[in-house]
PyMOL Python script that loads the backbone (N, CA, C, O; Angstrom):
from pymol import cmd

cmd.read_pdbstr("""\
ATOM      1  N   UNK A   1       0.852  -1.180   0.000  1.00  0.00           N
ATOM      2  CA  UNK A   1       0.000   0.000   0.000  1.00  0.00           C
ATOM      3  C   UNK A   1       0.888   1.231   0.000  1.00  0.00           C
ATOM      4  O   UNK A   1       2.033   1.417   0.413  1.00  0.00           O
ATOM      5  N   UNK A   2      -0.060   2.059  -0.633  1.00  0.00           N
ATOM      6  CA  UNK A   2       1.651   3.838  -1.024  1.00  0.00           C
ATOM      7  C   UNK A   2       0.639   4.395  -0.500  1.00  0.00           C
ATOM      8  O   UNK A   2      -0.535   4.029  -0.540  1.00  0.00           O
ATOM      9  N   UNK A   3       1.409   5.895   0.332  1.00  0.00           N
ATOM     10  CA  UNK A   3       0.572   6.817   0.889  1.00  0.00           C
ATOM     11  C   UNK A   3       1.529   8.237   0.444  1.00  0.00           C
ATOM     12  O   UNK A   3       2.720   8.326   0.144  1.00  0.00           O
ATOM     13  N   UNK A   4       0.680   9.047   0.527  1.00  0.00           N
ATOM     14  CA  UNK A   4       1.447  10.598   0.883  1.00  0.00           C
ATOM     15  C   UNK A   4       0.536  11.490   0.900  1.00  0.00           C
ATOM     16  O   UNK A   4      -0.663  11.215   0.853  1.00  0.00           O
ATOM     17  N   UNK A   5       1.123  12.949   0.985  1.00  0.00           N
ATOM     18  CA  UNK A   5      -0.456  13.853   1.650  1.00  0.00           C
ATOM     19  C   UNK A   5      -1.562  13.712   0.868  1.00  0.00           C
ATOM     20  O   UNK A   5      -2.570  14.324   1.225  1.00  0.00           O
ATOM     21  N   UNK A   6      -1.602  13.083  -0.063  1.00  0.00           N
ATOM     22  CA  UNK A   6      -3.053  13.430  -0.959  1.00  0.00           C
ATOM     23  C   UNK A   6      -3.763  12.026  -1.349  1.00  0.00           C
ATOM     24  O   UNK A   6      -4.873  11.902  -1.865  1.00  0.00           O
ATOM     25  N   UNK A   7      -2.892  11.035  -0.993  1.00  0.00           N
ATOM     26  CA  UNK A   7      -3.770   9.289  -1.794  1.00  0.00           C
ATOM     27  C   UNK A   7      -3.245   8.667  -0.992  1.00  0.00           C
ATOM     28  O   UNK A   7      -2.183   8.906  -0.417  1.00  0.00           O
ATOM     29  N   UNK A   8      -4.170   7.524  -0.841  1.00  0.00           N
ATOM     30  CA  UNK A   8      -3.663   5.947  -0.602  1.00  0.00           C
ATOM     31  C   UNK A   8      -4.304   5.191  -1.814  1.00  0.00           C
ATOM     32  O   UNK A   8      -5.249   5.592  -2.492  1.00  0.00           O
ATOM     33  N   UNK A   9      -3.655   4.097  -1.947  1.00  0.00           N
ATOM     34  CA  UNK A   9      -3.753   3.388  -2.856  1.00  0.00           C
ATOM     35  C   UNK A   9      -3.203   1.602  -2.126  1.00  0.00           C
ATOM     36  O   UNK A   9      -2.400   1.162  -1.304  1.00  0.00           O
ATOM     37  N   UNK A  10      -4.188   1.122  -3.020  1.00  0.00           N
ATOM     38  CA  UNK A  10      -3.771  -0.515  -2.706  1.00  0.00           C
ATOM     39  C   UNK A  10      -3.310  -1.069  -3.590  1.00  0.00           C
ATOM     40  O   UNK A  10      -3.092  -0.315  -4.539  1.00  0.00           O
ATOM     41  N   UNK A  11      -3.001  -2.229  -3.771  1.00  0.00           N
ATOM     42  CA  UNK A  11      -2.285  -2.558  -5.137  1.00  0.00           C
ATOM     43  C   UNK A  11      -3.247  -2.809  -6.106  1.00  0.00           C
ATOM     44  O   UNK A  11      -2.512  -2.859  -7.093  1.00  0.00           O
ATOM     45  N   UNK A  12      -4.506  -3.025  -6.578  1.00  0.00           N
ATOM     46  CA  UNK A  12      -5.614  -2.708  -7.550  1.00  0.00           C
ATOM     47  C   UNK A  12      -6.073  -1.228  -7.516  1.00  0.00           C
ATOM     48  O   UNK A  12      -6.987  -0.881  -8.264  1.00  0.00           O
ATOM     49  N   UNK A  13      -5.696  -0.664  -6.986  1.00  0.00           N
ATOM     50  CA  UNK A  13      -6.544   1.234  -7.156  1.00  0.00           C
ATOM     51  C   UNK A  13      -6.565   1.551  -5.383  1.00  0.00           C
ATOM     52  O   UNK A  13      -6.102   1.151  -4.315  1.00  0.00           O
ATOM     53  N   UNK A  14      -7.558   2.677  -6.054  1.00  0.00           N
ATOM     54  CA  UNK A  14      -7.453   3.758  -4.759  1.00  0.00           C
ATOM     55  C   UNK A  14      -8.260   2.917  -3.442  1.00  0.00           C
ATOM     56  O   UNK A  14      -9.092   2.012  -3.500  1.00  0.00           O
ATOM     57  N   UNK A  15      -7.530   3.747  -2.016  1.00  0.00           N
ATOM     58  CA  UNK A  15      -8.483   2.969  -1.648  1.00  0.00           C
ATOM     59  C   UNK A  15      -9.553   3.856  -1.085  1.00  0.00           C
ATOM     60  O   UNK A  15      -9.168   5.025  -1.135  1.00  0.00           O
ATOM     61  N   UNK A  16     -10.926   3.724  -0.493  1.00  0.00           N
ATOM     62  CA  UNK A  16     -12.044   4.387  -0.136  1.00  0.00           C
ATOM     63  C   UNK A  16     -11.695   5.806   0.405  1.00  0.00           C
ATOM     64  O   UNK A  16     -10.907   6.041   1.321  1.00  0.00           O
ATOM     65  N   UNK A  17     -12.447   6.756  -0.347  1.00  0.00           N
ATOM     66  CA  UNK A  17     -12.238   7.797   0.276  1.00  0.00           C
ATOM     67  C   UNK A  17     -10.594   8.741  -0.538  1.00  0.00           C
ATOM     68  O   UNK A  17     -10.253   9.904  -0.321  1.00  0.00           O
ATOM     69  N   UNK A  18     -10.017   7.889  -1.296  1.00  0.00           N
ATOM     70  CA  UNK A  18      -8.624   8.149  -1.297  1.00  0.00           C
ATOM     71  C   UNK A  18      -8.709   9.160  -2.950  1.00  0.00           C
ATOM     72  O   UNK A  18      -9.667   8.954  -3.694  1.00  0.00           O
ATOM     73  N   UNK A  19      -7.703  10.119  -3.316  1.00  0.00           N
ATOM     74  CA  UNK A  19      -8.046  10.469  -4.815  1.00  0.00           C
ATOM     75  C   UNK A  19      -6.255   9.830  -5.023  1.00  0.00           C
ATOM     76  O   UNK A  19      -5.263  10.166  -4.376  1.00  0.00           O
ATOM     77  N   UNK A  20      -6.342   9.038  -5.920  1.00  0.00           N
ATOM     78  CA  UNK A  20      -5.104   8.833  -6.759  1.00  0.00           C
ATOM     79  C   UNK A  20      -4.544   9.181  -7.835  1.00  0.00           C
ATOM     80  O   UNK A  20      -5.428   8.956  -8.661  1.00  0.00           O
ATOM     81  N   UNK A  21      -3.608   9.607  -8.426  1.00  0.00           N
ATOM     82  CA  UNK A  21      -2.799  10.301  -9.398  1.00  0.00           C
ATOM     83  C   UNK A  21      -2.648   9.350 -10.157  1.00  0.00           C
ATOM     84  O   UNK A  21      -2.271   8.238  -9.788  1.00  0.00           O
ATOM     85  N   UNK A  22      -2.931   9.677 -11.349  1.00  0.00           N
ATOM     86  CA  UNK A  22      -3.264   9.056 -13.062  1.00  0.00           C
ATOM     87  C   UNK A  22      -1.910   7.883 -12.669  1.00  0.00           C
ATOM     88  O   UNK A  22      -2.044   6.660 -12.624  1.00  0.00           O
ATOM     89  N   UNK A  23      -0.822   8.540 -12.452  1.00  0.00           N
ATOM     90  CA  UNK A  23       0.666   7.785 -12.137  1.00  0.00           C
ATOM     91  C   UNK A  23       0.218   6.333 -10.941  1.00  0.00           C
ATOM     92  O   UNK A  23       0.139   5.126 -11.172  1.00  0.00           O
ATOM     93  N   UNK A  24       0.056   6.914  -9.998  1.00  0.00           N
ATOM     94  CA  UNK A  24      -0.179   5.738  -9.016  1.00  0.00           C
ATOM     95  C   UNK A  24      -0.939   4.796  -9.417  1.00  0.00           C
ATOM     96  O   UNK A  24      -0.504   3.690  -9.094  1.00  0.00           O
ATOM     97  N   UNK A  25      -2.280   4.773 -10.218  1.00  0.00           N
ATOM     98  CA  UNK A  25      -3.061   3.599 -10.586  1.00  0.00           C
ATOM     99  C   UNK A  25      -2.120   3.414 -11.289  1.00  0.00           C
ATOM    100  O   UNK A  25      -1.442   2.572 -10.702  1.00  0.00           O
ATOM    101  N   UNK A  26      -1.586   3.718 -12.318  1.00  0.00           N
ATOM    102  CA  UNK A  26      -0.590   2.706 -13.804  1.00  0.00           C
ATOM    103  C   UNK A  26       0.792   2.146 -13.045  1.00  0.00           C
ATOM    104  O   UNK A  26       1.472   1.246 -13.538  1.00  0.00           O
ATOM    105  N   UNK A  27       1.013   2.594 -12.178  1.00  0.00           N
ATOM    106  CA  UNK A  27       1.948   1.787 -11.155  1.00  0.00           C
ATOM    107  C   UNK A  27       1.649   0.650 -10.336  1.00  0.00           C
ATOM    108  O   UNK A  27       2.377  -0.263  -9.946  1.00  0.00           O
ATOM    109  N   UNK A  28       0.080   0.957 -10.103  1.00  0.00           N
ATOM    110  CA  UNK A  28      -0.477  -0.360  -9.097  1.00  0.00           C
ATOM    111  C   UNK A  28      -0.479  -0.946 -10.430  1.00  0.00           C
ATOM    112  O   UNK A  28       0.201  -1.971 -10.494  1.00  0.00           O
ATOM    113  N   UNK A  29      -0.978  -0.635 -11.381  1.00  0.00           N
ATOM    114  CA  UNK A  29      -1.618  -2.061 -12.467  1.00  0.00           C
ATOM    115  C   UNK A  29       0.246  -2.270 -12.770  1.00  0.00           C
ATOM    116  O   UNK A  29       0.241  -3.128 -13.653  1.00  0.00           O
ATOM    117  N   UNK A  30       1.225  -2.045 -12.584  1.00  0.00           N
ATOM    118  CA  UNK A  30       2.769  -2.516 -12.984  1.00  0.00           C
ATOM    119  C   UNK A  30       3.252  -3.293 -12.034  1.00  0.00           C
ATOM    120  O   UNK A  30       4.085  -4.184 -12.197  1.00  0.00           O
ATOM    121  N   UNK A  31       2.483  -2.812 -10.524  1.00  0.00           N
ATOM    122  CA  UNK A  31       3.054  -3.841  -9.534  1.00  0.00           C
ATOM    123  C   UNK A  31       2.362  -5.114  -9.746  1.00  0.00           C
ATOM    124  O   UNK A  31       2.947  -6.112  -9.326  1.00  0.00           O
ATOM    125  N   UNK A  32       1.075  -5.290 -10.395  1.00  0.00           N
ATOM    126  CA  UNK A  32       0.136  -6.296 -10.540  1.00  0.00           C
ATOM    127  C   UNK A  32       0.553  -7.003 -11.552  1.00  0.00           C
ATOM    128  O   UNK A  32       0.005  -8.050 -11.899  1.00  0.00           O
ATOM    129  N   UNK A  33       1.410  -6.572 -12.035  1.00  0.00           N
ATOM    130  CA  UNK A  33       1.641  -7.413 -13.147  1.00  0.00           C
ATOM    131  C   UNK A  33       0.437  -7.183 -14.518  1.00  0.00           C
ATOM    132  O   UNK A  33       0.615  -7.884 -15.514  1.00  0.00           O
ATOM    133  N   UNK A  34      -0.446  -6.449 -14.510  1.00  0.00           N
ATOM    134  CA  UNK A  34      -1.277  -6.281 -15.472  1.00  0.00           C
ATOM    135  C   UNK A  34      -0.612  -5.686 -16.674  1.00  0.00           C
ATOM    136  O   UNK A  34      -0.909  -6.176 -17.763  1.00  0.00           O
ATOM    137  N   UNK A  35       0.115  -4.849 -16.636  1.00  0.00           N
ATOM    138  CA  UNK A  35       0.412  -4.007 -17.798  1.00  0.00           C
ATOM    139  C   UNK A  35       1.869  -4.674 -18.948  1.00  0.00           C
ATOM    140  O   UNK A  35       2.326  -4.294 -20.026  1.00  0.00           O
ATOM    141  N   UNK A  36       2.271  -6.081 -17.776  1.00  0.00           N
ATOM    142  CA  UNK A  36       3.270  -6.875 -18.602  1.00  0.00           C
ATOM    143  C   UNK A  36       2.555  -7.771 -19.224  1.00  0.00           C
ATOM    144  O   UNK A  36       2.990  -8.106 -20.326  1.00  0.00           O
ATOM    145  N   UNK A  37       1.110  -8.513 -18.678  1.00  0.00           N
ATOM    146  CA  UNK A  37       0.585  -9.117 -19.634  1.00  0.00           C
ATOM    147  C   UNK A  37      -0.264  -8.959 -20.637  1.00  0.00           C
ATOM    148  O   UNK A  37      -0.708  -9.865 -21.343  1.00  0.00           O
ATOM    149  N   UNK A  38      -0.568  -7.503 -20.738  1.00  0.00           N
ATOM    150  CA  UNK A  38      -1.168  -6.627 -21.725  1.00  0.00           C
ATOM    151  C   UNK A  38       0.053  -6.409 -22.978  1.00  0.00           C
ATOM    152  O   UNK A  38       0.027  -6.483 -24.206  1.00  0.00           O
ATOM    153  N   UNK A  39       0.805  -6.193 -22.252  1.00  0.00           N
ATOM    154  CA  UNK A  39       2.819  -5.971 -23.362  1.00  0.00           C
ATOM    155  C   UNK A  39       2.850  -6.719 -24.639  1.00  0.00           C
ATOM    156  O   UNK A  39       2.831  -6.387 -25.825  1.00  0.00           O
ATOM    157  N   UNK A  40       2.924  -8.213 -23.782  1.00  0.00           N
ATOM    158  CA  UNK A  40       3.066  -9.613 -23.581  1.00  0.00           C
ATOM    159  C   UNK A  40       1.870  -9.883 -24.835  1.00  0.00           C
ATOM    160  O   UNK A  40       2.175 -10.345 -25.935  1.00  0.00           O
ATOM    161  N   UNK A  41       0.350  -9.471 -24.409  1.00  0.00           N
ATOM    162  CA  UNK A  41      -0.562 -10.256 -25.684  1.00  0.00           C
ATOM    163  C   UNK A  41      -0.489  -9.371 -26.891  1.00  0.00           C
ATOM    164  O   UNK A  41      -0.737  -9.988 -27.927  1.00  0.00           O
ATOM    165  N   UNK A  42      -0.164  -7.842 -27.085  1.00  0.00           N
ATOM    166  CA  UNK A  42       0.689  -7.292 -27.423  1.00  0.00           C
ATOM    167  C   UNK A  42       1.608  -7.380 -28.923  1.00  0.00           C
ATOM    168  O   UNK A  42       1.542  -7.152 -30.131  1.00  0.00           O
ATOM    169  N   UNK A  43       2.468  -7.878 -27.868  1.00  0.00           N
ATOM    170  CA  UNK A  43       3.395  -8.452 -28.698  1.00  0.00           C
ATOM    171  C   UNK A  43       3.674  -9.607 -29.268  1.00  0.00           C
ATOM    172  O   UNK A  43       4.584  -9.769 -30.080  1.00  0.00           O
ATOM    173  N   UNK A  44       2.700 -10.695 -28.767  1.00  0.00           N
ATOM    174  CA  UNK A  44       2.683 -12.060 -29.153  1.00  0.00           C
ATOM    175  C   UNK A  44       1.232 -11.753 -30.599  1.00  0.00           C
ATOM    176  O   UNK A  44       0.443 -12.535 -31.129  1.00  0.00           O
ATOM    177  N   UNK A  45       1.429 -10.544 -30.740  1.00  0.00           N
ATOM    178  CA  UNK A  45       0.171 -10.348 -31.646  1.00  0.00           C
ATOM    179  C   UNK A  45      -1.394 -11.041 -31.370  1.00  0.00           C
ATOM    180  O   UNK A  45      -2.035 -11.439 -32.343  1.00  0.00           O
ATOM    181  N   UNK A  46      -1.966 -11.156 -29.955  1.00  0.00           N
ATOM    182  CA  UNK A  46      -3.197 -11.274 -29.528  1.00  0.00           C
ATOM    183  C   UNK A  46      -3.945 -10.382 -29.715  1.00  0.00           C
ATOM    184  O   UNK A  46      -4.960 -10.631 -30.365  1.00  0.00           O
ATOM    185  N   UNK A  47      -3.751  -9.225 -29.288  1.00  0.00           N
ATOM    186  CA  UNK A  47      -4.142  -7.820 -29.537  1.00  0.00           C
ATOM    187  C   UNK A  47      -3.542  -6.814 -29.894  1.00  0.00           C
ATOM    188  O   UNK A  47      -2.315  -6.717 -29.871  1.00  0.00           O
ATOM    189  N   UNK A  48      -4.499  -5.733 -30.355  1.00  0.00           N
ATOM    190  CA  UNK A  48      -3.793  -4.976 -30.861  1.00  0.00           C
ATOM    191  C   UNK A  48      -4.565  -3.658 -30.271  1.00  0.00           C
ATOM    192  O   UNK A  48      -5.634  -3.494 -29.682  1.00  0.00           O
ATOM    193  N   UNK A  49      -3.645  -2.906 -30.654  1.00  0.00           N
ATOM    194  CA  UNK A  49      -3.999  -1.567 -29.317  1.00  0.00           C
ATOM    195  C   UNK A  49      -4.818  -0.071 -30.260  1.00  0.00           C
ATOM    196  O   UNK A  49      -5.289   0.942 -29.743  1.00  0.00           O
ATOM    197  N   UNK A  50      -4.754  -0.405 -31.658  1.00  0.00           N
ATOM    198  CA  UNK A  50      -5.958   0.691 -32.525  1.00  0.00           C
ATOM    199  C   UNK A  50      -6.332   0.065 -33.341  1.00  0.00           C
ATOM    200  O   UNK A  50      -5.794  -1.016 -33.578  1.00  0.00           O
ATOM    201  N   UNK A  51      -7.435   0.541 -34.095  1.00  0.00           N
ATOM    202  CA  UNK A  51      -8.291   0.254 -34.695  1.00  0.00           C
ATOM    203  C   UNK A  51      -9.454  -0.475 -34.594  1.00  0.00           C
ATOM    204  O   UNK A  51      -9.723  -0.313 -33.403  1.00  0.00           O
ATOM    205  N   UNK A  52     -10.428  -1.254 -35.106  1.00  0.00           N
ATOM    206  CA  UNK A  52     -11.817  -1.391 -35.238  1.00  0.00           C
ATOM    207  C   UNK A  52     -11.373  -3.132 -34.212  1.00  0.00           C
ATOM    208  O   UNK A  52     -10.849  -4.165 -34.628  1.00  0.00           O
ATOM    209  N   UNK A  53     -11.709  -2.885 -33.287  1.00  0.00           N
ATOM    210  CA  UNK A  53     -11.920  -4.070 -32.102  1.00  0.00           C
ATOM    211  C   UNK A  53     -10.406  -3.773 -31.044  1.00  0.00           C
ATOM    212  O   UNK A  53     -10.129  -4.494 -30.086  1.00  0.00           O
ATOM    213  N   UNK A  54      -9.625  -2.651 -31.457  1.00  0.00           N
ATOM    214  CA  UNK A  54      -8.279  -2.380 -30.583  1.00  0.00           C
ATOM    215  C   UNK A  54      -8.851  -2.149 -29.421  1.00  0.00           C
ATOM    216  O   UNK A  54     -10.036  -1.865 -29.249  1.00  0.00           O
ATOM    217  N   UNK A  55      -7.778  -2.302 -28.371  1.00  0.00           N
ATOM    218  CA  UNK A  55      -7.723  -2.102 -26.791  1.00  0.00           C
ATOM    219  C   UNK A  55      -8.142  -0.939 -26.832  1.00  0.00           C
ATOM    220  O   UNK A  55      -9.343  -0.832 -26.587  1.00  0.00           O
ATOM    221  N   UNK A  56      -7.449   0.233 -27.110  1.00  0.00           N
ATOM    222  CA  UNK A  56      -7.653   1.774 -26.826  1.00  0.00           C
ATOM    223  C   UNK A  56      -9.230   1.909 -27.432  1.00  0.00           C
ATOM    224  O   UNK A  56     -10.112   2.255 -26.646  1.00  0.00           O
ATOM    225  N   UNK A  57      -9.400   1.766 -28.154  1.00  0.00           N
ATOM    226  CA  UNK A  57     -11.293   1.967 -28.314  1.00  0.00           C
ATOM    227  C   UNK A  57     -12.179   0.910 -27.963  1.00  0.00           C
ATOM    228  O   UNK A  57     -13.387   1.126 -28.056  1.00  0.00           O
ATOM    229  N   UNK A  58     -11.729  -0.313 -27.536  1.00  0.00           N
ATOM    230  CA  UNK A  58     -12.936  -0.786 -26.500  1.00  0.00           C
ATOM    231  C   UNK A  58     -12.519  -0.257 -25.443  1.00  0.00           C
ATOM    232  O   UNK A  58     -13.528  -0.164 -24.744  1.00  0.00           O
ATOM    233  N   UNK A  59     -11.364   0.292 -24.689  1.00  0.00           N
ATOM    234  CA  UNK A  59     -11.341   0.722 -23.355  1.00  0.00           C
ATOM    235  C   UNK A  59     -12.057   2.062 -23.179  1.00  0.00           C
ATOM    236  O   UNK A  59     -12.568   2.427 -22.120  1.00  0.00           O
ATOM    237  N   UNK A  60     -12.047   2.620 -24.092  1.00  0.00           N
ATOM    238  CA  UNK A  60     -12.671   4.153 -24.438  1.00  0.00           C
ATOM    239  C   UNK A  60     -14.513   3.393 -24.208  1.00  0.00           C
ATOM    240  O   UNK A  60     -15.192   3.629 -23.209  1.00  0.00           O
ATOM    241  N   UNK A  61     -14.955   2.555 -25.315  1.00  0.00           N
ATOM    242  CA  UNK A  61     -16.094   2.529 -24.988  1.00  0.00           C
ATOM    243  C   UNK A  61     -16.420   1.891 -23.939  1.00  0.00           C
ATOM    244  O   UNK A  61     -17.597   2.129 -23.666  1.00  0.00           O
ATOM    245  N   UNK A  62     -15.663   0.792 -22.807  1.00  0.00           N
ATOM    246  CA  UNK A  62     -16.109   0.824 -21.846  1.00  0.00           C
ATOM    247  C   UNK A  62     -16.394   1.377 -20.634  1.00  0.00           C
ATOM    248  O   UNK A  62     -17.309   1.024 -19.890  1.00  0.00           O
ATOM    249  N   UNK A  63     -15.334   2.543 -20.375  1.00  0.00           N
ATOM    250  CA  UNK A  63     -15.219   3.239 -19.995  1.00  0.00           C
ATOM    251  C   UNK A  63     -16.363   4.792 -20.289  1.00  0.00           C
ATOM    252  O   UNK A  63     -16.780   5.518 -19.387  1.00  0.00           O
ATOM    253  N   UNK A  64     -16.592   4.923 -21.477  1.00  0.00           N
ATOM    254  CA  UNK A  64     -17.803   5.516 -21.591  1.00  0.00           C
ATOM    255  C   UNK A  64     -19.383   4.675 -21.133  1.00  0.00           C
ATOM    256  O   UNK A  64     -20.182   5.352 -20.486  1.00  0.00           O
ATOM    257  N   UNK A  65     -19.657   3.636 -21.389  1.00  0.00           N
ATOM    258  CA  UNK A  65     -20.712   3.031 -21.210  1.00  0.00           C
ATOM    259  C   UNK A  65     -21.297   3.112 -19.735  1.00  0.00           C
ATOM    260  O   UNK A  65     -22.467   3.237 -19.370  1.00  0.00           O
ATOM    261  N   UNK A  66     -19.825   2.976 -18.812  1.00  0.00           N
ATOM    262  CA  UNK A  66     -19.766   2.594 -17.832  1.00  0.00           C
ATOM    263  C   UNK A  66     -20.174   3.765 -16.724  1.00  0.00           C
ATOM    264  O   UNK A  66     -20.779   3.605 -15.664  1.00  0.00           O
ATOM    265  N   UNK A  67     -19.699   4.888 -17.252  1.00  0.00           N
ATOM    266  CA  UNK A  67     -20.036   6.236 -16.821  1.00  0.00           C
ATOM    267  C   UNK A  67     -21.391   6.494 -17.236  1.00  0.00           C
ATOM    268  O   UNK A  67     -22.164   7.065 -16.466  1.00  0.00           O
ATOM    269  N   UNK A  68     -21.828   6.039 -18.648  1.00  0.00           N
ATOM    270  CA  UNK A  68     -23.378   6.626 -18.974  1.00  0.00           C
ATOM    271  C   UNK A  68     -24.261   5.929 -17.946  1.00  0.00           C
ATOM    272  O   UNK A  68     -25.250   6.461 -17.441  1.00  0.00           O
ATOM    273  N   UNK A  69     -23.809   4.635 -17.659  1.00  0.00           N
ATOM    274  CA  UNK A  69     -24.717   3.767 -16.924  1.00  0.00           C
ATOM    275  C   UNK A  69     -24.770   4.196 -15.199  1.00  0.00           C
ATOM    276  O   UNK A  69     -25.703   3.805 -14.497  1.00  0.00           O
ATOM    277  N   UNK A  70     -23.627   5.054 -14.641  1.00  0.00           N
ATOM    278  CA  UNK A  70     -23.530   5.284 -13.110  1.00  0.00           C
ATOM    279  C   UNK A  70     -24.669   7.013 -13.250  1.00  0.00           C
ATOM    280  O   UNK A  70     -25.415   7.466 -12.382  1.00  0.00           O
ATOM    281  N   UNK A  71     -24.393   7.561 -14.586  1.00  0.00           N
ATOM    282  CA  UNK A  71     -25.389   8.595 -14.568  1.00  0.00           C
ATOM    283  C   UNK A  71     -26.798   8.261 -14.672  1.00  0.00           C
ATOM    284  O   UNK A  71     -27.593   8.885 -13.970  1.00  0.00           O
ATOM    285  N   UNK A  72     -27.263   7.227 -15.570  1.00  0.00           N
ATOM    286  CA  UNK A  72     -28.947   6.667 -15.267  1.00  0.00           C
ATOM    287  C   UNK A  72     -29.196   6.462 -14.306  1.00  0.00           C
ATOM    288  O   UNK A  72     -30.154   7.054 -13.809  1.00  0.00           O
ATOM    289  N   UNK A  73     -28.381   5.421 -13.481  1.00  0.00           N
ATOM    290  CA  UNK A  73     -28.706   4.901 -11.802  1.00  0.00           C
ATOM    291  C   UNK A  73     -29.034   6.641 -11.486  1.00  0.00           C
ATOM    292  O   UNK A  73     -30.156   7.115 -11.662  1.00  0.00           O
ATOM    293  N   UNK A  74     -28.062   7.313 -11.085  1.00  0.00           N
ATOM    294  CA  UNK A  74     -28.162   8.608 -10.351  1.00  0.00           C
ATOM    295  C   UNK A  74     -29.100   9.028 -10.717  1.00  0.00           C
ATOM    296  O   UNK A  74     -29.858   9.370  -9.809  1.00  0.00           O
ATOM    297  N   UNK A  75     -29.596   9.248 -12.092  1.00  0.00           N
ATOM    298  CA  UNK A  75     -31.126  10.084 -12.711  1.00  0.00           C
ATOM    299  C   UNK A  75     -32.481   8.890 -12.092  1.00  0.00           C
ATOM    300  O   UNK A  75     -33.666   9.044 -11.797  1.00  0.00           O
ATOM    301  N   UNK A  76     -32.048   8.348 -12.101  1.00  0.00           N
ATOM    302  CA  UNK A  76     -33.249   7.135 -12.226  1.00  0.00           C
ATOM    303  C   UNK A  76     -33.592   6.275 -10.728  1.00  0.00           C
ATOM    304  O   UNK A  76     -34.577   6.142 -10.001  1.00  0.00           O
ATOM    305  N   UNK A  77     -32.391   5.865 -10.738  1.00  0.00           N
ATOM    306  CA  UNK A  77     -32.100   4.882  -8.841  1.00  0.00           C
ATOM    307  C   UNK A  77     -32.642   3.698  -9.509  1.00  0.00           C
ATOM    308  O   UNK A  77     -32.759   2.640  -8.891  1.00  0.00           O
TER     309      UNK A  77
END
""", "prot")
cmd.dss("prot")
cmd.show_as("cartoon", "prot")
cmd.util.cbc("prot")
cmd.orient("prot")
C-alpha cells in the first residue's frame, strides 16, 4: 500500500475515500503485473492496441458506457 499527503492506494486502485494520481493507478496495475501481460498479448500479436476491435477503443467505450450507466442509476435509482 503507497501513501502521501493526498492518496492511498492498494495494489488494484485507490483505496475508499482516497483520490489517486493518473501515475499511481498505472503503477499499481505494474506492480500487478497487469500491464506486462497486456505488453506480452501485445506483442505475441493477440491484440492490438488501434483500430476497429483495438484495446484503446474498447477501453474508451467501456469506460464511456460505464459512466453513462452510473449517470442513469443517479437520474433514475
Amino acid at each position: 500500500m503507497t501513501t502521501n499527503d493526498e492518496t492511498v492506494s492498494g495494489p488494484l486502485g485507490p483505496l475508499e475515500g482516497a483520490r489517486p494520481s493518473a501515475r499511481e493507478a498505472i503503477q499499481d496495475m505494474l506492480d500487478a503485473g497487469l500491464l506486462d501481460d497486456l505488453m506480452g498479448r501485445i506483442d505475441d500479436g493477440d491484440l492490438q492496441l488501434t483500430g476497429d476491435g483495438g484495446f484503446i477503443p474498447e477501453m474508451i467505450k467501456a469506460v464511456l458506457e460505464r459512466g453513462l450507466g452510473a449517470e442513469l442509476t443517479s437520474h433514475l435509482g
